[in-house]
C-alpha positions, 0 to 999 in steps of 0.5 A: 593604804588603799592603793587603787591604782588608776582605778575607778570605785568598783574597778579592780584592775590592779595587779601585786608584783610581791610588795611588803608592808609592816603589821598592819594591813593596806589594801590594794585593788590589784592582783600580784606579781613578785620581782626577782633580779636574776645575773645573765649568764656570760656569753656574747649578751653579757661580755663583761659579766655585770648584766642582770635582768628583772623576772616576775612572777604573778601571784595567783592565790593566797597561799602562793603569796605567802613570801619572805624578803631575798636580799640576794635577788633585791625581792620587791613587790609592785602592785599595778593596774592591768589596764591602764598604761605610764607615758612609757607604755609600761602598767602604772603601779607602785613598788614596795621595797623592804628595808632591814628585816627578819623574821623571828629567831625561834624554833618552828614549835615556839609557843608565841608563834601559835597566836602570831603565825604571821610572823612566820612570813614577811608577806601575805595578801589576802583579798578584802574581808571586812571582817579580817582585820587582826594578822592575829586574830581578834583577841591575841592576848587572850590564849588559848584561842589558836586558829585565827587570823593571817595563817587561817585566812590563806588556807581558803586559798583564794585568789588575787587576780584583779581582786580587792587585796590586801597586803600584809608586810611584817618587818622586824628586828632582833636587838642584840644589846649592846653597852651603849643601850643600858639602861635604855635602848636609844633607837633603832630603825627599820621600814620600806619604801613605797616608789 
């Protein structure tokens, strides 16, 4: 998705306040931001002890955008021009929500995660490469090419600040079988929502 939000070619006035997005990638003209609900703490602003309140954190380079979903916190990103104001005052941007996820359940050293270490977050942001288009490099299967893809990328640590950056969402699921699947699994749903 090329979300170029409020922005003109060539402008790159976005900002990405953490957004998820599955193994493909999507590009944005932003720079980032992750959102974290965090519980007010009682006192006299907080009498009934049920306020909450949103921190943001700017995502700066590459490597401090590797982040995980927090259900405990309702994680989410948004990517939002830093120019251009809504009728409300606030930066015009879009908010990627994670669905059901998880990352995969297998030791650190596990042999499939050399060839996919993208699978070791659930978020990366990159700014646009046009050569840097496979999260596993460009021949995954053929082993035993190690060294490619997302995980390389980032170690170049570049920024994101008003670049042309592209979000790496990687979202799935572990099935667990159940009677009912055999002899074939009949569905089961994951994704996000962009708002």
């Amino acid at each position: 998705m090329d979300m170029a939000v409020d922005c003109k070619p060539g402008e790159a006035f976005n900002q990405v306040i953490c957004v998820i997005i599955p193994l493909s990638w999507f590009r944005f003209l932003p720079s980032v931001v992750e959102v974290n609900l965090k519980v007010e703490e009682p006192g006299k602003d907080n009498v009934h002890n049920n306020a909450f309140y949103a921190e943001e954190e700017l995502l700066r380079s590459e490597l401090q955008a590797m982040r995980d979903c927090n259900p405990l916190t309702a994680r989410h990103w948004i990517v939002r021009n830093t120019r251009n104001v809504n009728r409300t005052g606030q930066l015009t941007g879009f908010k990627l929500v994670p669905g059901s996820n998880c990352l995969p359940l297998a030791g650190s050293e596990a042999k499939f995660l050399r060839r996919a270490a993208f699978l070791k977050h659930n978020l990366w942001v990159t700014p646009y490469a046009h050569d840097e288009m496979y999260p596993g490099g460009e021949f995954p299967n053929q082993n035993p090419r190690v060294g490619e893809g997302l995980a390389t990328w980032v170690k170049q640590n570049r920024s994101l600040e008003e670049a042309d950056v592209v979000l790496w969402y990687v979202f799935g699921v572990i099935h667990i079988p159940r009677l009912e699947d055999w002899p074939v699994m009949p569905v089961d749903r994951i994704g996000f929502m962009l708002m």
